[in-house]
Each structure stands twice: as structure tokens, then as C-alpha cells.
mmCIF file as Biopython writes it, N, C-alpha, C and O atoms, coordinates in Angstrom:
data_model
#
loop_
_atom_site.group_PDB
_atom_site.id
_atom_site.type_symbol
_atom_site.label_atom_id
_atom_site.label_alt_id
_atom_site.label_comp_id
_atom_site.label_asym_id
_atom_site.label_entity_id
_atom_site.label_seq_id
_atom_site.pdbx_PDB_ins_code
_atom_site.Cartn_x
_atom_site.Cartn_y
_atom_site.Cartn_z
_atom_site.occupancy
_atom_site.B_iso_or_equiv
_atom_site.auth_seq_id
_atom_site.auth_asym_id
_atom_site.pdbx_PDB_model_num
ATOM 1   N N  . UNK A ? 1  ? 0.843   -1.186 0.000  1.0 0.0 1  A 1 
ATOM 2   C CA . UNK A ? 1  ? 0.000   0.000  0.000  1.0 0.0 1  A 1 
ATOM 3   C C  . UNK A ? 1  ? 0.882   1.242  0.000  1.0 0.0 1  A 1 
ATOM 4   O O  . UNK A ? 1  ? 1.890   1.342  0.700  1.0 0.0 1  A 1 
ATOM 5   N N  . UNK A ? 2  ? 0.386   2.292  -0.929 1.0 0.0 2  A 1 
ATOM 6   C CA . UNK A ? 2  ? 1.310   3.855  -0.968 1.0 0.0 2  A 1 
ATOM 7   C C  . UNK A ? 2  ? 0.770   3.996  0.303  1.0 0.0 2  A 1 
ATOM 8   O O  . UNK A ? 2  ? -0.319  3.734  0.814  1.0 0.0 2  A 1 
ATOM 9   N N  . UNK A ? 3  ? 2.197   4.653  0.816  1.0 0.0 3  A 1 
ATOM 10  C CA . UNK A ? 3  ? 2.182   5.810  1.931  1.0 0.0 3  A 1 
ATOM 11  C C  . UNK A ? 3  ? 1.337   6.956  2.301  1.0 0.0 3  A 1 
ATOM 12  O O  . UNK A ? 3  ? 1.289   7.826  1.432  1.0 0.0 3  A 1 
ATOM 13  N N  . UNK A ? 4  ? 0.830   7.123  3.102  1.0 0.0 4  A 1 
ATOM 14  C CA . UNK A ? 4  ? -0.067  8.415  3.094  1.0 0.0 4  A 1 
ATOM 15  C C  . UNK A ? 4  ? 0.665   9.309  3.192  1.0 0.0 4  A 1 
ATOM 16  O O  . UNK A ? 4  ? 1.812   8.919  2.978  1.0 0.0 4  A 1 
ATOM 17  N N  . UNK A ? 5  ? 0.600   10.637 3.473  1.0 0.0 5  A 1 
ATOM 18  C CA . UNK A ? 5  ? 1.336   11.801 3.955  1.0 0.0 5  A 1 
ATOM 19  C C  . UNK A ? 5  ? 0.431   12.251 5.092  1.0 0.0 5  A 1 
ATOM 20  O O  . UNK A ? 5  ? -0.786  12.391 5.216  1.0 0.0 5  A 1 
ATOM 21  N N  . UNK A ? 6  ? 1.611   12.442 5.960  1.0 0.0 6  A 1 
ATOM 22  C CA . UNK A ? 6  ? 0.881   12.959 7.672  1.0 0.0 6  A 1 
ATOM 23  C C  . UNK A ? 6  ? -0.314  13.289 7.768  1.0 0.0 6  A 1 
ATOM 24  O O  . UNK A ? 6  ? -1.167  12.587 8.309  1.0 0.0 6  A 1 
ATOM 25  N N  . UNK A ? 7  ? -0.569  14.671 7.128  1.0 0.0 7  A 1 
ATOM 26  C CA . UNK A ? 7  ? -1.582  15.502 7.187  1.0 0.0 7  A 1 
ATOM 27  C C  . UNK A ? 7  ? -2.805  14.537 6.376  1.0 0.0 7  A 1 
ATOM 28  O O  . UNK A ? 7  ? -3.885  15.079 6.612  1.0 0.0 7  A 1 
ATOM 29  N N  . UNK A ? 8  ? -2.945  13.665 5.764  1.0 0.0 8  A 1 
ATOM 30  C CA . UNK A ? 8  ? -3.584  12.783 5.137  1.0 0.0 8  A 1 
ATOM 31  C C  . UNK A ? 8  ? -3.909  11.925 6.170  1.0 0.0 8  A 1 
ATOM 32  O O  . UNK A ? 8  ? -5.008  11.934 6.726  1.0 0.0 8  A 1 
ATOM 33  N N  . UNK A ? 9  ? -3.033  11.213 6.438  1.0 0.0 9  A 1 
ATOM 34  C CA . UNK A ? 9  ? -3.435  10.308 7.851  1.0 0.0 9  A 1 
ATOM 35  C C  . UNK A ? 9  ? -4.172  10.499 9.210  1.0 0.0 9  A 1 
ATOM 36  O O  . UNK A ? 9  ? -4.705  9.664  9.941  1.0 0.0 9  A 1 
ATOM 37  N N  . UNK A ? 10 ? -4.029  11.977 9.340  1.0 0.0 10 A 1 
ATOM 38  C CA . UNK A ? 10 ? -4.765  12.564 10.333 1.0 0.0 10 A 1 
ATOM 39  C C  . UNK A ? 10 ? -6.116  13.302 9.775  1.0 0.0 10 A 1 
ATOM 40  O O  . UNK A ? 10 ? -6.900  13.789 10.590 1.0 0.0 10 A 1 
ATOM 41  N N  . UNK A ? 11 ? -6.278  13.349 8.875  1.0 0.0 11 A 1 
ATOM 42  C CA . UNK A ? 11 ? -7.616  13.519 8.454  1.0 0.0 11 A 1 
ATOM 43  C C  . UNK A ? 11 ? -8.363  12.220 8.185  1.0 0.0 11 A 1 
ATOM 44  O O  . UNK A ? 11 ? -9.583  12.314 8.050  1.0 0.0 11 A 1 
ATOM 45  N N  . UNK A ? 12 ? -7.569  10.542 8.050  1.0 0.0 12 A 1 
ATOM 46  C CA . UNK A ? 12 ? -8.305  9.784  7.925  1.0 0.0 12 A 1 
ATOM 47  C C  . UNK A ? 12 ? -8.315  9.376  9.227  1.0 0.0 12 A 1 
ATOM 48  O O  . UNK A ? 12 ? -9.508  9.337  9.528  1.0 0.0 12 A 1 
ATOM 49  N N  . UNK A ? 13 ? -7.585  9.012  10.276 1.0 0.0 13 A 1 
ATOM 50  C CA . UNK A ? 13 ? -8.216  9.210  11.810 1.0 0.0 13 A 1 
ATOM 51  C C  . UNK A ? 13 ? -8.988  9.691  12.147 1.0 0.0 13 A 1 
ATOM 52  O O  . UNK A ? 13 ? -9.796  9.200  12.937 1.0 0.0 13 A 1 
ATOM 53  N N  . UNK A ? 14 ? -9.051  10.926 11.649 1.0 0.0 14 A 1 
ATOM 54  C CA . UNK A ? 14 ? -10.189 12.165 12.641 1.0 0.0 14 A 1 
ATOM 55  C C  . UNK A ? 14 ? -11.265 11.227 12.416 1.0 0.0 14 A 1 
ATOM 56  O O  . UNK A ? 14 ? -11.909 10.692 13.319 1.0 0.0 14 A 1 
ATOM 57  N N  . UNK A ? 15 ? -11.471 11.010 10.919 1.0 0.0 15 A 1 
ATOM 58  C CA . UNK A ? 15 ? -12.829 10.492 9.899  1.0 0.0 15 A 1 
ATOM 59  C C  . UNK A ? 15 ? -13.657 9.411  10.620 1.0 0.0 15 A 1 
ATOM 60  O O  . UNK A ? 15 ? -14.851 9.370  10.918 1.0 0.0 15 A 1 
ATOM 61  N N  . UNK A ? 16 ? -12.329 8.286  10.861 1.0 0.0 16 A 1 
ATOM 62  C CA . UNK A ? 16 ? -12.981 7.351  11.434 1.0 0.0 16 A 1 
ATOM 63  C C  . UNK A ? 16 ? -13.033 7.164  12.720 1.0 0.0 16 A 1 
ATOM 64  O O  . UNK A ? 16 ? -13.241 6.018  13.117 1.0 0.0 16 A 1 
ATOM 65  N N  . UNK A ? 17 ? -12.866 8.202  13.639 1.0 0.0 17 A 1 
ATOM 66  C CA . UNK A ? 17 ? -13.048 8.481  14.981 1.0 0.0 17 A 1 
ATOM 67  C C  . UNK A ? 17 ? -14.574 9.032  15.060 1.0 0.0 17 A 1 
ATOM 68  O O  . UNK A ? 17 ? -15.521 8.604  15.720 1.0 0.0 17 A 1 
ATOM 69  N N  . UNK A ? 18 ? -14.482 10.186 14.115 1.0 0.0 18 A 1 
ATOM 70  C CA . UNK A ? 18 ? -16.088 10.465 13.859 1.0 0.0 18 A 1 
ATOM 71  C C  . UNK A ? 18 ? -17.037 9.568  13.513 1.0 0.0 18 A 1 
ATOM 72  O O  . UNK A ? 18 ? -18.162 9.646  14.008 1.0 0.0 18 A 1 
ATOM 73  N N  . UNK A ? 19 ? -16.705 8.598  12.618 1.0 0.0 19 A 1 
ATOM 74  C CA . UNK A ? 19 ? -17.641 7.464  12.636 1.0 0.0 19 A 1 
ATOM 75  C C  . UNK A ? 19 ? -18.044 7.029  13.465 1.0 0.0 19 A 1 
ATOM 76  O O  . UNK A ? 19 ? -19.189 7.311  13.821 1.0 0.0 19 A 1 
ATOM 77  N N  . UNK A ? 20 ? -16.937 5.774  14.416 1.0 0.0 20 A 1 
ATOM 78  C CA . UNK A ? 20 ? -16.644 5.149  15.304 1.0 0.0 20 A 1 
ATOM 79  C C  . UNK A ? 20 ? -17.693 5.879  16.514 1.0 0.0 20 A 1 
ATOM 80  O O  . UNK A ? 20 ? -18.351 5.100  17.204 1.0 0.0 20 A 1 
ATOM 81  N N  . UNK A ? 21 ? -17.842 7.488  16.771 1.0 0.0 21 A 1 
ATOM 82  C CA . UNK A ? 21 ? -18.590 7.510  17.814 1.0 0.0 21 A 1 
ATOM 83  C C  . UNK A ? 21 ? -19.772 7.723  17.194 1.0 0.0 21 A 1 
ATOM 84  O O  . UNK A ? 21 ? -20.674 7.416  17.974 1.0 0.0 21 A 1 
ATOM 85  N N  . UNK A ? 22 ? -20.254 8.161  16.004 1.0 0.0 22 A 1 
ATOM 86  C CA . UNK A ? 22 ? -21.746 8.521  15.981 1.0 0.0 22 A 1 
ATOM 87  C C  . UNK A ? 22 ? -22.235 7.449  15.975 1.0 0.0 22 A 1 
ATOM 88  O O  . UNK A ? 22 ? -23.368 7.390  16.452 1.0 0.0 22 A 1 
ATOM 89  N N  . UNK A ? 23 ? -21.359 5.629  15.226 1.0 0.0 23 A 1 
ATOM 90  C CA . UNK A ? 23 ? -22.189 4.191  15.212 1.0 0.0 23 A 1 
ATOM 91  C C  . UNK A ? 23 ? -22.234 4.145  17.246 1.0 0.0 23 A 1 
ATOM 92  O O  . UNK A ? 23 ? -23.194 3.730  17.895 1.0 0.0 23 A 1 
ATOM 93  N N  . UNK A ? 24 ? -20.960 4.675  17.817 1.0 0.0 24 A 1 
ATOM 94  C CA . UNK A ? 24 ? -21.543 3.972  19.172 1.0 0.0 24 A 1 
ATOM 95  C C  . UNK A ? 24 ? -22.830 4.893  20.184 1.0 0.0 24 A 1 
ATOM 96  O O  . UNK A ? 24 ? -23.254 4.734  21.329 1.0 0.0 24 A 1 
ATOM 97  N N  . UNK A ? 25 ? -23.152 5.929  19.025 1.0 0.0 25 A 1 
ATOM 98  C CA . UNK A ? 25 ? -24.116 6.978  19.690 1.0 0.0 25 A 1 
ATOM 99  C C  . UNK A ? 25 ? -25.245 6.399  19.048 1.0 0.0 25 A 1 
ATOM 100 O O  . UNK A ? 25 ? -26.116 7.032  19.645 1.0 0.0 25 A 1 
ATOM 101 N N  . UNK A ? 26 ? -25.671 5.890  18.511 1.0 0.0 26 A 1 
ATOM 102 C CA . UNK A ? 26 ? -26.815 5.025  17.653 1.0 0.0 26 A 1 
ATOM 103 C C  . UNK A ? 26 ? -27.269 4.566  18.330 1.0 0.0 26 A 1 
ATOM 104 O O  . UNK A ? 26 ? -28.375 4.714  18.849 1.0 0.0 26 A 1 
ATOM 105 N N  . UNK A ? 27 ? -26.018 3.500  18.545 1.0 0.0 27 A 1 
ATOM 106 C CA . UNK A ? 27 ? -26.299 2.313  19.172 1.0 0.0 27 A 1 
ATOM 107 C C  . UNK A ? 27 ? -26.325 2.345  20.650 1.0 0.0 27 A 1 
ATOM 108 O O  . UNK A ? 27 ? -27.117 1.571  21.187 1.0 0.0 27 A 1 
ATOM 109 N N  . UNK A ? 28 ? -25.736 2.961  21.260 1.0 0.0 28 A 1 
ATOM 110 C CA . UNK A ? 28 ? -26.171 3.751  23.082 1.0 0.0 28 A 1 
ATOM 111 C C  . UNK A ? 28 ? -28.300 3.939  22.895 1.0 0.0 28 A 1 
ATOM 112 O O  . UNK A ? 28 ? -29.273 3.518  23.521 1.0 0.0 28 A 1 
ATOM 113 N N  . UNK A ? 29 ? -28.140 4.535  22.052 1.0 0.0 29 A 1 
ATOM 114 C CA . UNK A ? 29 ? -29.393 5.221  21.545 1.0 0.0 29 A 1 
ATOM 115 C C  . UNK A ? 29 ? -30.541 4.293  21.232 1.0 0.0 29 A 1 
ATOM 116 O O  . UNK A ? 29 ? -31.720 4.631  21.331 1.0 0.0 29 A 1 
ATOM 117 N N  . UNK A ? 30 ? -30.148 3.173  20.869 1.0 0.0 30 A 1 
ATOM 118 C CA . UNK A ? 30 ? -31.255 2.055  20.124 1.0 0.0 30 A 1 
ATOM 119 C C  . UNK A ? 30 ? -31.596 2.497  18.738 1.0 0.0 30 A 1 
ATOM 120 O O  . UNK A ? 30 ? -32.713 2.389  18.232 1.0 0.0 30 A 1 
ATOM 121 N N  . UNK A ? 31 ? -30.463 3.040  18.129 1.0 0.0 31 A 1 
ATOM 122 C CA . UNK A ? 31 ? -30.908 3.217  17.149 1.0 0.0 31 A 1 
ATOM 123 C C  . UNK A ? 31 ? -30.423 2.090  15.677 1.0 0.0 31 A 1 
ATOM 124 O O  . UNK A ? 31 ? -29.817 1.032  15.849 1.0 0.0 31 A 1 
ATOM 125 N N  . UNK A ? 32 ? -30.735 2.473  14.669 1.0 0.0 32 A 1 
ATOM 126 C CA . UNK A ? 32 ? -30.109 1.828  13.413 1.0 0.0 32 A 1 
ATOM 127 C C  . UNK A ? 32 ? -29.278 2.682  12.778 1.0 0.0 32 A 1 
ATOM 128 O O  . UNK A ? 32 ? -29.231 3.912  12.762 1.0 0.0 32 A 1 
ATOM 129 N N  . UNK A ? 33 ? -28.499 1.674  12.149 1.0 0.0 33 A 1 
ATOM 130 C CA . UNK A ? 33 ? -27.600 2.431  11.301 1.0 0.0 33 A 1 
ATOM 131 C C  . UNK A ? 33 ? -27.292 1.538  9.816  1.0 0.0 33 A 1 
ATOM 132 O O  . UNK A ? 33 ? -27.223 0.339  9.546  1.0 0.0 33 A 1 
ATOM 133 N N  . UNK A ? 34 ? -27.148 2.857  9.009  1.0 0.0 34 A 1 
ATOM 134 C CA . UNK A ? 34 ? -26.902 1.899  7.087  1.0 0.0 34 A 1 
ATOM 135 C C  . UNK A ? 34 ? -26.128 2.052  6.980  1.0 0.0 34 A 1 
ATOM 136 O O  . UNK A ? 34 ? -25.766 3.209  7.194  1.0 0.0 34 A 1 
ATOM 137 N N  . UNK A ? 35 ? -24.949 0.879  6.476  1.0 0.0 35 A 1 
ATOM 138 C CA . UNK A ? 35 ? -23.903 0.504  6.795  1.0 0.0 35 A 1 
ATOM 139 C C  . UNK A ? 35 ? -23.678 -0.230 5.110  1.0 0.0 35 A 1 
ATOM 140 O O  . UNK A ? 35 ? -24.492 -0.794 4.379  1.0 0.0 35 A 1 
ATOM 141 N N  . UNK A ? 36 ? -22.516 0.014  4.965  1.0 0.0 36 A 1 
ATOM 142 C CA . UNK A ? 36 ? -22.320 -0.800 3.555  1.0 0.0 36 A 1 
ATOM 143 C C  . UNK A ? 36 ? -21.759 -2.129 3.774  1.0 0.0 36 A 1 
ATOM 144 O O  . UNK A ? 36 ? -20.917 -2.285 4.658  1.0 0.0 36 A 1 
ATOM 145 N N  . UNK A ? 37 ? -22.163 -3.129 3.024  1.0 0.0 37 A 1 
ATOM 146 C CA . UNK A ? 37 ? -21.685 -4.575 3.547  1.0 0.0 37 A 1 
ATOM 147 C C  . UNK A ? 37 ? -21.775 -5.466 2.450  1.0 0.0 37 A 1 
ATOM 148 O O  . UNK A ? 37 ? -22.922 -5.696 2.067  1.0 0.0 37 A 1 
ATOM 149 N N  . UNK A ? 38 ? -20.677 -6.127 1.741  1.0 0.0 38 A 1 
ATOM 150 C CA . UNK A ? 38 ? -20.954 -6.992 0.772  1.0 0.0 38 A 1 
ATOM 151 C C  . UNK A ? 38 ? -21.384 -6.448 -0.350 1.0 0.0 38 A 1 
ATOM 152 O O  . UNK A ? 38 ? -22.110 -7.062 -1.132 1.0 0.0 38 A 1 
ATOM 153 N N  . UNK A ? 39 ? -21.053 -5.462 -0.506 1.0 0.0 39 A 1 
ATOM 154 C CA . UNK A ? 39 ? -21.611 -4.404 -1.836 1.0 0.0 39 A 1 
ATOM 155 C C  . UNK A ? 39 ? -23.048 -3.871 -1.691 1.0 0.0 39 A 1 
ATOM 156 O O  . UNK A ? 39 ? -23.553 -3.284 -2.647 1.0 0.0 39 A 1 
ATOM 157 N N  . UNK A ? 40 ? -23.751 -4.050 -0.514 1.0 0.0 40 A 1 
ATOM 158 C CA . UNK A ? 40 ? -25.307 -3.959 -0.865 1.0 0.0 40 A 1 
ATOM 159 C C  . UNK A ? 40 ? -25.120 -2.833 0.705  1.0 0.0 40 A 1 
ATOM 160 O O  . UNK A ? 40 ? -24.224 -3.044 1.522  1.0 0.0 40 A 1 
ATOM 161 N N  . UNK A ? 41 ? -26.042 -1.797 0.843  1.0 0.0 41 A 1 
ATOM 162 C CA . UNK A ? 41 ? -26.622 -0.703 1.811  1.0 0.0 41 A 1 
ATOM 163 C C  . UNK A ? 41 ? -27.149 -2.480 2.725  1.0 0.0 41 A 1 
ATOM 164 O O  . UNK A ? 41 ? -27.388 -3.541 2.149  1.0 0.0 41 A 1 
ATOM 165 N N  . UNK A ? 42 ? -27.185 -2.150 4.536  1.0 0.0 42 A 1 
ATOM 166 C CA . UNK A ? 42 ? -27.607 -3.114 5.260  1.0 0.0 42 A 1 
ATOM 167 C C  . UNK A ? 42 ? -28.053 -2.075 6.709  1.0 0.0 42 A 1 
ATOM 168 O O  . UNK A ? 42 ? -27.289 -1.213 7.143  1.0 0.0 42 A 1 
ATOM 169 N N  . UNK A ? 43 ? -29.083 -2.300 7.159  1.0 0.0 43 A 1 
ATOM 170 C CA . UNK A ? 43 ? -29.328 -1.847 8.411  1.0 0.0 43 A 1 
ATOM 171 C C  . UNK A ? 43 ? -28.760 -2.653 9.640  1.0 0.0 43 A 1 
ATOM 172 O O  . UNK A ? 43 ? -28.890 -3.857 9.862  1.0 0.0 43 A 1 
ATOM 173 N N  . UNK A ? 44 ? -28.355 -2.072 10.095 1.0 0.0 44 A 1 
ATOM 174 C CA . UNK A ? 44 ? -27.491 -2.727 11.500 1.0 0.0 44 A 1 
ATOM 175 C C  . UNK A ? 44 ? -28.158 -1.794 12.959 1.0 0.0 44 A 1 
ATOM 176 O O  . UNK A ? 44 ? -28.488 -0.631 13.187 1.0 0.0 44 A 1 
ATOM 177 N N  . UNK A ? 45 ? -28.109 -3.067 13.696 1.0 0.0 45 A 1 
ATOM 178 C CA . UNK A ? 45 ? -28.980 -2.382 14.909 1.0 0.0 45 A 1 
ATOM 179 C C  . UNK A ? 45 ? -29.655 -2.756 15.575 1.0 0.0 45 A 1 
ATOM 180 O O  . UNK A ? 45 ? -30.415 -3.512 14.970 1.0 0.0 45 A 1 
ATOM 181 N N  . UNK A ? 46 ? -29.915 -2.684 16.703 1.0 0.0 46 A 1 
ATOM 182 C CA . UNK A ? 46 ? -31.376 -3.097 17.628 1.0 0.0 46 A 1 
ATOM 183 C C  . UNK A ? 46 ? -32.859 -3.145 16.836 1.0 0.0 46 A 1 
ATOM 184 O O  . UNK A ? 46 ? -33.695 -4.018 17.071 1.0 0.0 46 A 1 
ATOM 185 N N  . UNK A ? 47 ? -32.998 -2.344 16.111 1.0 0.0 47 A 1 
ATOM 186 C CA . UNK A ? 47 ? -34.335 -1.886 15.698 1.0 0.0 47 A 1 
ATOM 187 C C  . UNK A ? 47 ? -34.196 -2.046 14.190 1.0 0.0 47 A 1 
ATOM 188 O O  . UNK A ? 47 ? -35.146 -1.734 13.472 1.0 0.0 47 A 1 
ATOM 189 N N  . UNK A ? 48 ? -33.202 -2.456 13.735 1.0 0.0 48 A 1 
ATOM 190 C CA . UNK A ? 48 ? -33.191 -2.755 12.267 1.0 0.0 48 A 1 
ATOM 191 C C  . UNK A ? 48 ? -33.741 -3.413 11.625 1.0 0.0 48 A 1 
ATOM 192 O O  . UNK A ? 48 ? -34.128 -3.082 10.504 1.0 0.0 48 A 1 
ATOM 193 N N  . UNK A ? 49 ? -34.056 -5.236 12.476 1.0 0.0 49 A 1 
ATOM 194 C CA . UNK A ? 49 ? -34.881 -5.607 12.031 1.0 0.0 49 A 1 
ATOM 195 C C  . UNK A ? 49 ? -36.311 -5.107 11.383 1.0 0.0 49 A 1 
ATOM 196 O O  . UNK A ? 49 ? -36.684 -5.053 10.211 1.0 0.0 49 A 1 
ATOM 197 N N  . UNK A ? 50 ? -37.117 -4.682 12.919 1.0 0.0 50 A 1 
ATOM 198 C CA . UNK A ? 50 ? -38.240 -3.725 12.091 1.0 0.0 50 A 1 
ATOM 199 C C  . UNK A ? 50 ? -38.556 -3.049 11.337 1.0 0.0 50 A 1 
ATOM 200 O O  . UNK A ? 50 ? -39.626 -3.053 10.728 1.0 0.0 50 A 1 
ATOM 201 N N  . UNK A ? 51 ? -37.251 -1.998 11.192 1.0 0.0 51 A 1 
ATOM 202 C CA . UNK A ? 51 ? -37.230 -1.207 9.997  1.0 0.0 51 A 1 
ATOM 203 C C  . UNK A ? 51 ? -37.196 -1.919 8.740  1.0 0.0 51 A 1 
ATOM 204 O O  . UNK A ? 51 ? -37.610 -1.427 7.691  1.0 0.0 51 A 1 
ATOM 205 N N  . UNK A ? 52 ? -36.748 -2.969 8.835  1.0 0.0 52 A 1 
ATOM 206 C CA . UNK A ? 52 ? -36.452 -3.474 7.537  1.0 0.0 52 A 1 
ATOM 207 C C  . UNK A ? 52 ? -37.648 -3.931 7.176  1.0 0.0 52 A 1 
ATOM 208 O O  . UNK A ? 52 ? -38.220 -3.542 6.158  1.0 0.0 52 A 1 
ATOM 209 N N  . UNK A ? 53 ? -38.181 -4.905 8.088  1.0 0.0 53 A 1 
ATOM 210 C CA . UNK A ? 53 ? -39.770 -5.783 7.282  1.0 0.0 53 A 1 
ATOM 211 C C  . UNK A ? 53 ? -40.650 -4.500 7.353  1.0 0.0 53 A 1 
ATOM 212 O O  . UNK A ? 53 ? -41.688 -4.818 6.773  1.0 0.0 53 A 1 
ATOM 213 N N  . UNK A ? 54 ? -40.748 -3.304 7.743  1.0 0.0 54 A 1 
ATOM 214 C CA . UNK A ? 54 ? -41.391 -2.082 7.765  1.0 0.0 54 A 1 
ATOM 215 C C  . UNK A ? 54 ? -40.869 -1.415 6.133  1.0 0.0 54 A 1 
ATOM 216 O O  . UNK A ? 54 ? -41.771 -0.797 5.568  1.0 0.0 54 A 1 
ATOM 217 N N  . UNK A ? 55 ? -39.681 -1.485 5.453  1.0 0.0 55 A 1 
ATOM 218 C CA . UNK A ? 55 ? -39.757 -0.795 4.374  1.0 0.0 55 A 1 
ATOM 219 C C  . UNK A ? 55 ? -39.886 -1.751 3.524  1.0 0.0 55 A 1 
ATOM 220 O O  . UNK A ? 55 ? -40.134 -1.359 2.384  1.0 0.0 55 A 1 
ATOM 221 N N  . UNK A ? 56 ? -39.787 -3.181 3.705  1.0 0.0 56 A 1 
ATOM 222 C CA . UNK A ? 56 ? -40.109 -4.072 2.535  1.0 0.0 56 A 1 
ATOM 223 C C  . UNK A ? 56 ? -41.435 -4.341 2.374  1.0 0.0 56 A 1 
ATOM 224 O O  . UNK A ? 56 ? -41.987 -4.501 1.285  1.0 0.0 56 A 1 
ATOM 225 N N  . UNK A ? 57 ? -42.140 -4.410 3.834  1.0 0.0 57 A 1 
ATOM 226 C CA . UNK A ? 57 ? -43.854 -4.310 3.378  1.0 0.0 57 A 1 
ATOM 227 C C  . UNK A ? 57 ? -44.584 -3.018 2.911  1.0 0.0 57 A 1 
ATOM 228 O O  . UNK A ? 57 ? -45.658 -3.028 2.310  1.0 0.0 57 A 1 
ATOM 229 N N  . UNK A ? 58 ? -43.791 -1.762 3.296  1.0 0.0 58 A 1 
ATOM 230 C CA . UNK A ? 58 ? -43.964 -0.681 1.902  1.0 0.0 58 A 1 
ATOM 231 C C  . UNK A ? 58 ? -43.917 -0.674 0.803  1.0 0.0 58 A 1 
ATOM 232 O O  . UNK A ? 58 ? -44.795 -0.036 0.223  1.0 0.0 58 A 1 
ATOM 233 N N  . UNK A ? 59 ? -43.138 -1.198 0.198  1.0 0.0 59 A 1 
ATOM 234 C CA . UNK A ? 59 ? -42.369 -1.133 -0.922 1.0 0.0 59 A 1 
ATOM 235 C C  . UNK A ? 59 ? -43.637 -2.514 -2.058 1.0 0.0 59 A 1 
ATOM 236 O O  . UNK A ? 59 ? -44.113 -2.373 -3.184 1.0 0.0 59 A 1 
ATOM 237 N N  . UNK A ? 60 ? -43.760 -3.753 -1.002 1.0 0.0 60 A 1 
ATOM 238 C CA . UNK A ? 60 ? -44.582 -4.476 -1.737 1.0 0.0 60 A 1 
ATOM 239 C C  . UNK A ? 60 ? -46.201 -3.890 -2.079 1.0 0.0 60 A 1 
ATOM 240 O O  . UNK A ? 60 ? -47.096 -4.453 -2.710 1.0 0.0 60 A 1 
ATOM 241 N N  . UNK A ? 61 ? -46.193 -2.472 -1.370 1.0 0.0 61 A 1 
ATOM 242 C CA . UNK A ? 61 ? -47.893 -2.184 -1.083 1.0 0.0 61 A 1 
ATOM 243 C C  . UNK A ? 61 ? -47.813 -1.353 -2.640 1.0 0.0 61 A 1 
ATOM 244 O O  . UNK A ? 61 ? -48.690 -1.393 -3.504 1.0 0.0 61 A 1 
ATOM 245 N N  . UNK A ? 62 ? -46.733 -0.735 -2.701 1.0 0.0 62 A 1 
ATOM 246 C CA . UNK A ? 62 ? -46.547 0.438  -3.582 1.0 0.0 62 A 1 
ATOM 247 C C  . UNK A ? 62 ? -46.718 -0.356 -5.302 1.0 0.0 62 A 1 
ATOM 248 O O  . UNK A ? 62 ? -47.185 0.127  -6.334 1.0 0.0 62 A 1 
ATOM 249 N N  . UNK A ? 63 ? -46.088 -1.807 -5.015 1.0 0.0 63 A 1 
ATOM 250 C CA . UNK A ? 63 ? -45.974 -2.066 -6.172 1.0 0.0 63 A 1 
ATOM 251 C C  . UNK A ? 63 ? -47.439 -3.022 -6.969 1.0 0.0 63 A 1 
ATOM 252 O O  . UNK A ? 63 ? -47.315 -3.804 -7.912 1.0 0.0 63 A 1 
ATOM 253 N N  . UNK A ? 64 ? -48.533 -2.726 -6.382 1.0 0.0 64 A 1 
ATOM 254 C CA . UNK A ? 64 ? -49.472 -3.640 -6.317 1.0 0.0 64 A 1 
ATOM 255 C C  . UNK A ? 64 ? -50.493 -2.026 -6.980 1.0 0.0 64 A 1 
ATOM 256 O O  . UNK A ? 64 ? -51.701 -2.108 -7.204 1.0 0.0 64 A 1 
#
């Protein structure tokens, strides 16, 4: 892998420090979060489940 340059590296820290706490503020929270996984958008979370059979039984109402 190329080298980063300092000032590069510390902007990709900051980045994923900022991540790192808003997923553990979610999740403190009960919340969900969309997350990329395996090439496909995925809800991750306490409450994800629901959300999920909640936008797929939308989605089947819409198409009817």
C-alpha cells in the first residue's frame, strides 16, 4: 500500500473516529444504522430488524 502523507493520515483518523462515535451513539441510543456490507446498503442495529420488514412491506404495497 502507498504511503499516506501525515496531514492525510490525520484527516483519515479524525474520519474514522467520527464514525466510530456517531455508530456507538446510535447504538447507546437504540438506534439503526446503514452501513455498507458486501456491496449492498444493510441496516445494522437493535431496531433494524423492524425497519427493515417495515420498508419491505412498503415497498410491496406500492408495487401492487
Amino acid at each position: 500500500m502507498t504511503q499516506l502523507a501525515p496531514d492525510t493520515q490525520e484527516m483519515l483518523k479524525s474520519l474514522r473516529t467520527a464514525v466510530a462515535d456517531t455508530l456507538e451513539r446510535k447504538r447507546r441510543l437504540g438506534q439503526y444504522a446503514v452501513i455498507w456490507q458486501d456491496g449492498k446498503p444493510v441496516l445494522a442495529g437493535d431496531d433494524a430488524l423492524a425497519q427493515e420488514v417495515n420498508v419491505q412491506h412498503e415497498q410491496g404495497e406500492k408495487s401492487h
